[in-house]
FIKEMI-575769 format. One line per field, with one value per residue (C-alpha): residue number from 1; residue in three letters; chain; x, y, z. Coordinates in pm, 1 decimal. Each point is the difference from the previous one (the first is absolute). Last residue first. Layout:
REM FIKEMI-575769
pos NUM,...
code ala,...
unit A,...
xx X,...
yy Y,...
zz Z,...
//
This chain:
REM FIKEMI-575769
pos 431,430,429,428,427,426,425,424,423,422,421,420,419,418,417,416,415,414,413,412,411,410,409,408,407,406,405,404,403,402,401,400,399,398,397,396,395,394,393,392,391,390,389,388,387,386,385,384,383,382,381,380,379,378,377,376,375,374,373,372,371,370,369,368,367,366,365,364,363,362,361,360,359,358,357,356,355,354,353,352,351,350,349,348,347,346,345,344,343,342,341,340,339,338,337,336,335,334,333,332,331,330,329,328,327,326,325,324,323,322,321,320,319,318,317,316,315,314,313,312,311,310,309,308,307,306,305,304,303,302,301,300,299,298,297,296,295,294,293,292,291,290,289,288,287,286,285,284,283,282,281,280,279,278,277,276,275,274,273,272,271,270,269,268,267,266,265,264,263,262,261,260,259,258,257,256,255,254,253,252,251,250,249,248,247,246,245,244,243,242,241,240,239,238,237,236,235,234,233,232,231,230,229,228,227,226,225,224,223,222,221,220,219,218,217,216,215,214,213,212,211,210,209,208,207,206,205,204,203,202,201,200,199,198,197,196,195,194,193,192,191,190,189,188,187,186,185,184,183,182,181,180,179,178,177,176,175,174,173,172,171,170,169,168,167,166,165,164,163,162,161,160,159,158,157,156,155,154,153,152,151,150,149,148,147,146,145,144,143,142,141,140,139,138,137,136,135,134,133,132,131,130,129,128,127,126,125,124,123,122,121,120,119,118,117,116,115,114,113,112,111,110,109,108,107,106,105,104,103,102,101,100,99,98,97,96,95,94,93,92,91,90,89,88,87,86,85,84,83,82,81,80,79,78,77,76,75,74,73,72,71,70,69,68,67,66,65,64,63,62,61,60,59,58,57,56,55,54,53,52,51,50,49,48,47,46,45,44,43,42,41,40,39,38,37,36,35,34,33,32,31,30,29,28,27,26,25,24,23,22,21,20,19,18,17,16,15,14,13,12,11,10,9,8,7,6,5,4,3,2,1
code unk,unk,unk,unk,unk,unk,unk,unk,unk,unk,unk,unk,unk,unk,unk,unk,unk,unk,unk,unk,unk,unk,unk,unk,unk,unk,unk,unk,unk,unk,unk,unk,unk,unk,unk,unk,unk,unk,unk,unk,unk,unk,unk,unk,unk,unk,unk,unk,unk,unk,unk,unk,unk,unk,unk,unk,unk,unk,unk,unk,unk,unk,unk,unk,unk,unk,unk,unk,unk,unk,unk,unk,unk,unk,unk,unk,unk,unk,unk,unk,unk,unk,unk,unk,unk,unk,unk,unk,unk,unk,unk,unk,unk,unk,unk,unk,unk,unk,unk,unk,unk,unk,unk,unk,unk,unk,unk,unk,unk,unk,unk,unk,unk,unk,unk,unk,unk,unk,unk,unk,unk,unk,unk,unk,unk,unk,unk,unk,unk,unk,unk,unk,unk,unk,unk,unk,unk,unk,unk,unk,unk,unk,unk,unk,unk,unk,unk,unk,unk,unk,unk,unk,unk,unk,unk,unk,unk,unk,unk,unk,unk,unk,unk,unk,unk,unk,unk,unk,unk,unk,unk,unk,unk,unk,unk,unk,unk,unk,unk,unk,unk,unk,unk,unk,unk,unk,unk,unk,unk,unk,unk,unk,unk,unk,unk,unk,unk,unk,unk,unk,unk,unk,unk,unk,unk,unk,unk,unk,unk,unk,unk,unk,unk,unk,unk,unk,unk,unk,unk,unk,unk,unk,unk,unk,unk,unk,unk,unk,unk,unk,unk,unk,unk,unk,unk,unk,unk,unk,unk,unk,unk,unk,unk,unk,unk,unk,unk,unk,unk,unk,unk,unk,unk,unk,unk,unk,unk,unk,unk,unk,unk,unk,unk,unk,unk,unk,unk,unk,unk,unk,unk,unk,unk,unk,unk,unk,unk,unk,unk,unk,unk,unk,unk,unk,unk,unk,unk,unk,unk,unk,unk,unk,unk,unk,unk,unk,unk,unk,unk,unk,unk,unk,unk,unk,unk,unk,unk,unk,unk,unk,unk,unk,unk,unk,unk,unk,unk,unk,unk,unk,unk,unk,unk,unk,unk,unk,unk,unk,unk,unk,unk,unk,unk,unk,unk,unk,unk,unk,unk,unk,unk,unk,unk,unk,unk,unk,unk,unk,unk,unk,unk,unk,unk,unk,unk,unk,unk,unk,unk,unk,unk,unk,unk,unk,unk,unk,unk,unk,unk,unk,unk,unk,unk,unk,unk,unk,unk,unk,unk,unk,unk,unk,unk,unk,unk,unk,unk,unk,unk,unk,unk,unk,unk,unk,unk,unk,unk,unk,unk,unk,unk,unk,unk,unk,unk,unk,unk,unk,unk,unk,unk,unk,unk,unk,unk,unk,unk,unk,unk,unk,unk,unk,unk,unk,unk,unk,unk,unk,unk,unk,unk
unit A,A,A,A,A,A,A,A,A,A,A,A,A,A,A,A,A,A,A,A,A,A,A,A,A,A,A,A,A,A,A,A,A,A,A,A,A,A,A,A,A,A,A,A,A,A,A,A,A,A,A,A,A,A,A,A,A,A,A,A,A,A,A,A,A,A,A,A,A,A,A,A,A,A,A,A,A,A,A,A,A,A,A,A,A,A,A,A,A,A,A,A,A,A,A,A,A,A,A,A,A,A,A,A,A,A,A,A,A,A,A,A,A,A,A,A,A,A,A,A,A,A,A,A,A,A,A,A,A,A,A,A,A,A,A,A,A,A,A,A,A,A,A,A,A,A,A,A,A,A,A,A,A,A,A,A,A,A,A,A,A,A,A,A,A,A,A,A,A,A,A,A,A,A,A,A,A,A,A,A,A,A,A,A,A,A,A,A,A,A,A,A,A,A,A,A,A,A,A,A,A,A,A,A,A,A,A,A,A,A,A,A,A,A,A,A,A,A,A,A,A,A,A,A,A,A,A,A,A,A,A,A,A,A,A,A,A,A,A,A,A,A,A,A,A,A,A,A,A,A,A,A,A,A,A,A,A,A,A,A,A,A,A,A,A,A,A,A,A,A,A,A,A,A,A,A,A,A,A,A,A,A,A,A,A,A,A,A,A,A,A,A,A,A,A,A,A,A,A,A,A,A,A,A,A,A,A,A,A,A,A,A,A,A,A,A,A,A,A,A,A,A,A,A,A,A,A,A,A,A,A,A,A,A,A,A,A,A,A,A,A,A,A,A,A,A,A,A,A,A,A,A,A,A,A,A,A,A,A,A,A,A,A,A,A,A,A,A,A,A,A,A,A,A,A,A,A,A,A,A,A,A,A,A,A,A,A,A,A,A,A,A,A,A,A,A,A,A,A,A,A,A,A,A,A,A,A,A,A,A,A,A,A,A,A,A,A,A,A,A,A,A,A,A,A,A,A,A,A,A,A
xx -2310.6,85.1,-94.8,-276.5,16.6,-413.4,-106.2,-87.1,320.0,98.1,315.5,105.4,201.2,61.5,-23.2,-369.2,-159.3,161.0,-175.4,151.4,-220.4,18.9,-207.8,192.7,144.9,387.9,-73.1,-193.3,-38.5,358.4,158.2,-146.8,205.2,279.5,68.1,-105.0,251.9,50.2,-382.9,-278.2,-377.7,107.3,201.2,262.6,310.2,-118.7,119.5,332.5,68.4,-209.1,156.4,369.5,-78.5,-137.0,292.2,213.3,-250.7,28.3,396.5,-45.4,-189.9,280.9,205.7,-156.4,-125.3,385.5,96.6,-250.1,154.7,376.0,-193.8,-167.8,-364.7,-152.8,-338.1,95.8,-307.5,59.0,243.0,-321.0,-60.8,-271.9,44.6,411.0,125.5,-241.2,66.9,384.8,-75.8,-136.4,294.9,217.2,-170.2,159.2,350.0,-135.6,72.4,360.1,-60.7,-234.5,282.1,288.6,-204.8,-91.2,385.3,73.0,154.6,335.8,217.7,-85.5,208.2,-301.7,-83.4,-346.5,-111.1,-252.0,23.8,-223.5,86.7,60.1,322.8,389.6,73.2,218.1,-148.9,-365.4,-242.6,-340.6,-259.2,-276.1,-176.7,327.9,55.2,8.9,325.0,55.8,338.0,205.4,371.0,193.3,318.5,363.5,170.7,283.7,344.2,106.4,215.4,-311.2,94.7,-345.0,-15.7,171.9,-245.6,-323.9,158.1,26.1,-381.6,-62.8,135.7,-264.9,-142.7,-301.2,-378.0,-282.1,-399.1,-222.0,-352.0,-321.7,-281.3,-236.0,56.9,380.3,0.7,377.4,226.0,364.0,254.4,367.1,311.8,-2.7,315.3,-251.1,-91.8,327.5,58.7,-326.5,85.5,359.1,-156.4,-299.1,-318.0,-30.8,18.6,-346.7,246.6,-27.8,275.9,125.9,194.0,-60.0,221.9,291.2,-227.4,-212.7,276.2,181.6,-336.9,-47.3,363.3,-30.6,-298.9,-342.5,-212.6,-245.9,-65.1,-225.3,139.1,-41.2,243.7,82.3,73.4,-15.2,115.5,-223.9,227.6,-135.8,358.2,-13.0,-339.6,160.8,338.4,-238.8,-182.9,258.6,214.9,-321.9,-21.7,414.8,-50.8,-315.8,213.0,-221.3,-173.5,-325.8,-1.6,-51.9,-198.9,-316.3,157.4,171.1,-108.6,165.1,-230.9,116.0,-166.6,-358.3,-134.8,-205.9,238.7,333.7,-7.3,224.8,-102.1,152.7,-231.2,-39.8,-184.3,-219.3,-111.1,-133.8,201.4,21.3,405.2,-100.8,7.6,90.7,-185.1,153.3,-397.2,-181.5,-236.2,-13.8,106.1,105.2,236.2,186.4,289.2,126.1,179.5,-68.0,139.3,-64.8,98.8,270.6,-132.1,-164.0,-361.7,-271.9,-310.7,75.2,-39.6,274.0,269.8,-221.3,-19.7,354.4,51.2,-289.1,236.5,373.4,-196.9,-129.3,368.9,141.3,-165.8,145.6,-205.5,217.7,-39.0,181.4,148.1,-105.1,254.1,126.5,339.8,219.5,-252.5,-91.4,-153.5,-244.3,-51.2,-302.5,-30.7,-171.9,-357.5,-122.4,-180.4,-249.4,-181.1,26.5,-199.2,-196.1,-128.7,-75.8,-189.9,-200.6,-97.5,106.8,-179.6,118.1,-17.1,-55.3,-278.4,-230.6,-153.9,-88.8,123.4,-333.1,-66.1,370.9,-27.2,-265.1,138.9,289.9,201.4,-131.2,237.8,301.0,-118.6,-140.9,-250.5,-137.1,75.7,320.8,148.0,-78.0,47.0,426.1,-38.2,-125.9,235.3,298.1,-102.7,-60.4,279.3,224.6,-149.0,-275.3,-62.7,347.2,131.3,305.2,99.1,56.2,277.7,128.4,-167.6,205.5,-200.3,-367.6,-42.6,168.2,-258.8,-281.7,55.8,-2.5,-128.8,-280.2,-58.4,-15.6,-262.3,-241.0,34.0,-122.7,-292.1,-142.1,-39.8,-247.3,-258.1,61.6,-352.7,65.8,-281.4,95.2,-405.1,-289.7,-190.7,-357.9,-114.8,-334.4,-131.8
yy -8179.0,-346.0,-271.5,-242.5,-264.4,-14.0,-320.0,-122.8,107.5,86.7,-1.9,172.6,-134.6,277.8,-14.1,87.3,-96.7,-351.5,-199.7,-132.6,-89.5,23.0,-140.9,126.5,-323.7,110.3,369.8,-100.4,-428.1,15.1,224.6,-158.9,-304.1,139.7,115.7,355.1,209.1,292.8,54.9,-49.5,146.5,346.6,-98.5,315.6,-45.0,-409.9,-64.0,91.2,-209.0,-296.0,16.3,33.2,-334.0,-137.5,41.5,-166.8,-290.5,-42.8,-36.5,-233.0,-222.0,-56.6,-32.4,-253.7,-212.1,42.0,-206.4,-236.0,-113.6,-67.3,-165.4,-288.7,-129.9,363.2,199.6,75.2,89.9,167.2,279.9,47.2,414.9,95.3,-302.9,-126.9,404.0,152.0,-178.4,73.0,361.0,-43.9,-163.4,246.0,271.6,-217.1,241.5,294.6,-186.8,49.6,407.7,0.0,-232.6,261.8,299.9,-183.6,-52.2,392.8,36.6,135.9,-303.5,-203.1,-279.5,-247.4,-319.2,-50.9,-174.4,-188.3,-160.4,-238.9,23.7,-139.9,131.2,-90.0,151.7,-244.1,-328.4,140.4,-126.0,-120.1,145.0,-214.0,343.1,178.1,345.8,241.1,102.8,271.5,28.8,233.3,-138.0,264.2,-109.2,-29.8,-77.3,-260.6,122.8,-157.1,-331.0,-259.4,-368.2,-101.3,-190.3,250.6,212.0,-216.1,3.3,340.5,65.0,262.4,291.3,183.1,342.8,44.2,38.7,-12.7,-81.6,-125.9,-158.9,49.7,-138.7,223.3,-25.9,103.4,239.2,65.2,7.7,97.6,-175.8,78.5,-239.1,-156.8,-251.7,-304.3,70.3,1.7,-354.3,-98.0,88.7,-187.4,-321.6,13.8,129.6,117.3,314.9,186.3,216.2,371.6,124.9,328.6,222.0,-307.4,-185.3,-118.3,-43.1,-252.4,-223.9,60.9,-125.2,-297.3,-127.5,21.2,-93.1,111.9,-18.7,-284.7,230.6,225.2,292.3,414.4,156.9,375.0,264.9,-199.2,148.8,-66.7,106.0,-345.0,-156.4,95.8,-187.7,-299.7,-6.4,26.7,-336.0,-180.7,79.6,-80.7,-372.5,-68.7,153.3,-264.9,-258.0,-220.1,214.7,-72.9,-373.1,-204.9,-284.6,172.8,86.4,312.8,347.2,303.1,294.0,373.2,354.1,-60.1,334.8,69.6,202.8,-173.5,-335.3,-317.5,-364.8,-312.6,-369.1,-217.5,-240.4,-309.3,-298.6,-40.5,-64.9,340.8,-51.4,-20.6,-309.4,26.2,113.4,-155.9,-146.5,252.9,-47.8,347.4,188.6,365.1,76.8,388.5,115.0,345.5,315.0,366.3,299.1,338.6,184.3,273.6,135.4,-136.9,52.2,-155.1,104.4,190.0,-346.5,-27.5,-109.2,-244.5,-200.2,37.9,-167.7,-285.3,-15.9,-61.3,-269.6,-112.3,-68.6,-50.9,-337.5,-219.3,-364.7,-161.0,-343.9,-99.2,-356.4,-22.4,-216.2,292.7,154.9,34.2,94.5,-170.2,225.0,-120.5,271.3,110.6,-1.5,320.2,44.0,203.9,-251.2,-49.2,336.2,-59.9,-389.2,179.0,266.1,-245.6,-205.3,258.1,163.3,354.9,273.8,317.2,314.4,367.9,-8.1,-223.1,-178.8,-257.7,0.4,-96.9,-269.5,-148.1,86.5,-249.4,-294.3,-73.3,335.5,-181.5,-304.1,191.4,-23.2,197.0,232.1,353.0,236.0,134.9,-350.8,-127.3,332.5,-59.3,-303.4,116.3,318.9,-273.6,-189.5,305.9,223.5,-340.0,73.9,-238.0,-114.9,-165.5,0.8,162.8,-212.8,199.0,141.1,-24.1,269.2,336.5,176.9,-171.5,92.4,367.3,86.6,-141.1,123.6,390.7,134.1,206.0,-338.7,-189.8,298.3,-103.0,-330.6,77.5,245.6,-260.8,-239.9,178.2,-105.2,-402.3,-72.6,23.4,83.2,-122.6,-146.4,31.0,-280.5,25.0,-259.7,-68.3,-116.1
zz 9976.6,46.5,-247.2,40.7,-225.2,-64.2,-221.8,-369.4,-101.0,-389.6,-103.6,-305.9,-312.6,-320.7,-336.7,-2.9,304.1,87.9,301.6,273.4,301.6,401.2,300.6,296.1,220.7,-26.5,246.1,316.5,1.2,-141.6,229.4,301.7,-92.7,-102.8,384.6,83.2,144.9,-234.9,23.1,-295.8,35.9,-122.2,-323.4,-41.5,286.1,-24.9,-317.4,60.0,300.4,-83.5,-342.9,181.4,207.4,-280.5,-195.5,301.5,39.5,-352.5,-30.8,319.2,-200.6,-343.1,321.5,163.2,-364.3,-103.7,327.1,-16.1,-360.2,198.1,270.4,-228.3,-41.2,-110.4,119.2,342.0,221.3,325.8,-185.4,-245.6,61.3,181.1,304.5,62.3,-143.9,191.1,292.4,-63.4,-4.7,333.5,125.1,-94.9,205.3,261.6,-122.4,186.0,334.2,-62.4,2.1,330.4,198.0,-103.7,54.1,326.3,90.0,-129.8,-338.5,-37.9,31.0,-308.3,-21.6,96.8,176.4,116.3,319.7,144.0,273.6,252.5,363.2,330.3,46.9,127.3,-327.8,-86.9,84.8,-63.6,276.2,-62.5,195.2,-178.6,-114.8,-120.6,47.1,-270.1,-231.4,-254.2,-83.5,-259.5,-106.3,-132.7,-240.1,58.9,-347.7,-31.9,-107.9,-334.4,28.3,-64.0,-36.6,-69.3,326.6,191.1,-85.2,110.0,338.2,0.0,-149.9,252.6,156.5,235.7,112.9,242.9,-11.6,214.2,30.3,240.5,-29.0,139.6,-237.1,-91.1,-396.3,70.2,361.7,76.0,345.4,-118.4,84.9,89.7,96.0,-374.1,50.2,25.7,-310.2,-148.8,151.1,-100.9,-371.5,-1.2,190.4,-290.2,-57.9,-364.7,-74.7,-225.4,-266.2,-51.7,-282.0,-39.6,-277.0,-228.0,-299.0,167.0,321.4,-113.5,-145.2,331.5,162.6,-190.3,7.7,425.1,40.8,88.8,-298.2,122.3,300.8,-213.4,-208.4,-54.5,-224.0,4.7,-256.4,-319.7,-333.6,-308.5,-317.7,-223.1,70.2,335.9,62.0,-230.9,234.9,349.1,-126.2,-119.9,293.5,244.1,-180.1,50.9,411.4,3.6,-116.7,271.2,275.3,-154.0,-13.7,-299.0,107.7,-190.1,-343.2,-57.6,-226.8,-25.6,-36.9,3.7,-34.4,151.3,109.7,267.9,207.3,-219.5,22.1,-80.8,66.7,31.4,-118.4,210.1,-192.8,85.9,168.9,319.6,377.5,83.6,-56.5,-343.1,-197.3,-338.1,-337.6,-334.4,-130.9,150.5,302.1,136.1,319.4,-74.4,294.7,-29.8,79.8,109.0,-88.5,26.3,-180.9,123.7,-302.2,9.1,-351.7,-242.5,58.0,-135.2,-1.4,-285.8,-218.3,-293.6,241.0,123.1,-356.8,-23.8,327.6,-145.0,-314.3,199.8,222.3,-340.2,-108.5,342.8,29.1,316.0,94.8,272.5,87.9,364.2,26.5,413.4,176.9,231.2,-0.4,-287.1,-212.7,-328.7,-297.1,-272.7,-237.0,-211.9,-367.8,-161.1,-47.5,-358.6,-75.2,213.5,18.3,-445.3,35.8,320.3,-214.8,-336.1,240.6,172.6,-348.0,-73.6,21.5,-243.6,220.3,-8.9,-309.0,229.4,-318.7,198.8,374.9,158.3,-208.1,41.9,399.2,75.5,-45.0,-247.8,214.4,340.9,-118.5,125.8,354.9,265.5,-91.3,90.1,-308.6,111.9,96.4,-363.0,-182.6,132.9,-169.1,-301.5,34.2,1.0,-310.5,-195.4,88.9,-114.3,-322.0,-124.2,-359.2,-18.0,-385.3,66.3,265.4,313.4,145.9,349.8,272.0,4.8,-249.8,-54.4,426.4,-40.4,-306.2,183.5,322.3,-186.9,322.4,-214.6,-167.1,395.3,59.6,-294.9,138.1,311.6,-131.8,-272.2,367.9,112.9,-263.5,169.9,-113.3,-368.9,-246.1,-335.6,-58.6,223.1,43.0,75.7,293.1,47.1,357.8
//
C-alpha cells in the first residue's frame, strides 16, 4: 500500500467552528483581562494556554502532552488559535495556584487542607455569564462533594480507604459555578457553612440569585443550614437519622401508600424544630425555625424494630422550609439534584478530573476549574450547535460530539487576502 501525504490538512476540521464561537463570545478578550499579566516577551497569551487545553478535551485526548502529539500538526496555521507546548501550558496552569490552608477543628483529629481560588472561580462565572444558557436568575443551586482517588504526592486517605481529594462542588442545571477543593480525610460537613458563604457571596457578587438549594446529608447542620438560608428562599437537605428526627417521625399519624421503582413504600410529612441542642452550643438567642420534615419509609427485611417509631422500617426523609409543595413534589424536586452525579461522570471520564496532572493540591485545584470552564462551554456548544447540525443533539456527551462534528477533515488556505476553510466532509446543517 502507498501512502501520499497530504500536507496542512487537519483531522479535527470541526474544531475551526468552536473556536470561531469562543471569538464571537469574546473568551479570549475576558480570559487575557482578568488573568495576571504576562511578561512582555511571552509568545503565548493566557487565551492561548487555556484554549490548548480546552482543544485537548474537545479534540478527544486526555492529557496536556496530546497538544506535542497529534494536535500540533493538526492545529498549524489554525488562524483561531496559537498551540502551545504541554510543558509551557502546565509551567503557566501551574502557576497561577494560590497557597492552601491547614485548619484544625475542635473535634476530630483530621488536620483538614483546603484549596480556595476565587480568582478563576470569579473568571469561570464570567465565562457563564457570557453563555445564554445560562441564566441568572433564581438559580437552582446544588451542592455536593466529590472523591477523585489519585496517588499524588499531598493526597490523604479518604474515608473509602484510597487516596485522594474531596473536593466541594457548586452547580447550576449543568453548570459548574463553584469549586473548592479538600484533601481526602477532609470531611464534607467540615466548614461547610464558611465554603457555602464563599460560594453564595461570589454568585451574588456576579448578580446570580438562587431560588432554592438542594443538599445531601453532609449539609445538615445547624451553621450550614442558616448559611444556606441567608442566601436562599428554600433549601432541601437529605436529614440525618437521629433521636430528634425519629421523634418527629414518629409524630407523622398519616401515611400514604406509594409505588417507588415497584417497591411498596409509604410516605408522610410533619413539622419539626431542630438543631436545639446544636443552638445552645453556639450560644444562639434568635428564635429557632420550624421546618417540614418529608418521610418515605419501607419495611425492613430482618424486622428490625425502630426505638422510636416502634417500626420495622428504613427512612428516608428530607428536611425543607418550603411548605407549599406536596410530599411527592417535595421527594420529585430533591431527586433532581442525582443529575449531579452524571455531570460528575463527565467531569471524572471527558474531561481529566480522574487524572490529575500536578504533585500538590493547591496546582490540582487550577487544573479542576481551568476543566470545569470547558465542560461549561461545551455544554453551551453542544447546545447551540446542535439547533443547526442535524446529526448532533443537546444531550450528547463530548464524546459523540467529536466522532460527529470535531473529526471533519479541514484545511486553511489564503485566497487573496483572505483565510477560508476548506472541509473535506458533509456538516449537515438544518434546513
Amino acid at each position: 500500500m502507498k501512502v501520499v501525504k497530504s500536507s496542512g490538512i487537519s483531522p479535527f476540521g470541526g474544531l475551526n467552528f468552536v473556536l470561531n464561537e469562543f471569538e464571537r463570545l469574546q473568551i479570549r478578550d475576558l480570559v487575557n483581562k482578568e488573568l495576571p499579566q504576562l511578561p512582555k516577551q511571552s509568545r503565548y497569551s493566557w487565551y492561548d494556554l487555556l484554549a490548548s487545553y480546552w482543544s485537548v478535551f474537545f479534540c478527544g485526548g486526555d492529557c496536556a502532552e496530546d497538544l506535542a502529539i497529534n494536535l500540533r500538526e493538526g492545529l498549524k496555521g489554525n488562524p483561531f488559535i496559537n498551540i502551545s507546548s504541554p510543558d509551557r501550558v502546565l509551567e503557566r496552569v501551574k502557576s497561577l495556584s494560590q497557597s492552601s490552608s491547614i485548619i484544625d477543628t475542635k473535634r476530630g483529629k483530621s488536620v483538614n487542607e483546603f484549596s480556595i481560588h476565587m480568582d478563576l472561580n470569579r473568571l469561570n462565572l464570567k465565562i457563564l455569564t457570557r453563555l445564554n444558557t445560562f441564566q441568572k436568575k433564581d438559580v437552582v443551586l446544588d451542592y455536593d462533594n466529590t472523591l477523585l482517588f489519585t496517588e499524588k504526592a499531598d493526597a490523604r486517605f479518604t474515608y473509602k480507604k484510597e487516596k485522594g481529594y474531596f473536593p466541594g462542588v457548586g452547580m447550576v442545571g449543568k453548570h459548574i459555578v463553584y469549586i473548592e477543593n479538600r484533601n481526602g480525610n477532609s470531611a464534607a460537613h467540615v466548614l461547610q457553612d464558611k465554603t457555602f458563604t464563599r460560594m453564595a457571596e461570589l454568585l451574588k457578587e456576579e448578580g446570580v440569585t438562587i431560588k432554592s438549594v438542594r443538599a445531601d446529608s453532609a449539609s445538615y447542620g445547624f451553621e450550614i443550614i442558616n448559611a444556606m438560608r441567608k442566601y436562599a428562599q428554600t433549601v432541601f437537605v437529605r436529614v440525618r437519622m437521629n433521636e430528634v428526627t425519629e421523634e418527629a417521625i414518629a409524630d407523622i399519624e398519616t401515611w400514604e401508600k406509594i409505588q417507588v421503582d415497584g417497591q411498596e413504600m409509604y410516605r408522610g410529612s410533619t413539622r419539626f424544630t431542630p438543631f436545639k441542642r446544636a443552638a445552645r452550643e453556639a450560644k444562639y438567642t434568635e428564635p429557632l425555625e420550624e421546618y417540614r420534615l418529608v418521610v418515605t419509609k419501607e419495611k425492613r427485611t430482618d424486622g428490625q424494630v425502630n426505638l422510636f417509631t416502634g417500626e420495622a422500617c428504613n427512612y428516608s426523609a428530607i428536611m425543607t422550609n418550603d411548605f407549599e409543595m406536596t410530599d411527592d413534589e417535595v421527594v420529585f424536586f430533591y431527586n433532581a439534584r442525582g443529575a449531579e452525579e452524571r455531570e460528575f461522570d463527565e467531569m471524572k471520564n471527558d474531561f481529566g478530573w480522574n487524572n490529575m496532572p500536578f504533585s500538590m493540591l493547591e496546582q490540582n485545584t487550577v487544573y479542576l476549574i481551568i476543566t470545569a470552564m470547558c465542560k461549561n462551554l461545551y455544554q453551551y456548544i453542544i447546545h447551540r450547535f446542535s439547533r443547526t447540525v442535524e446529526n448532533l443533539k443537546p444531550n450528547y456527551r463530548i464524546k459523540k460530539f467529536i466522532f460527529r462534528f470535531i473529526c471533519t477533515p479541514a484545511k486553511w488556505f489564503k485566497q487573496g487576502r483572505t483565510m477560508k476553510l476548506r472541509i473535506y466532509g458533509n456538516i449537515l446543517l438544518k434546513t
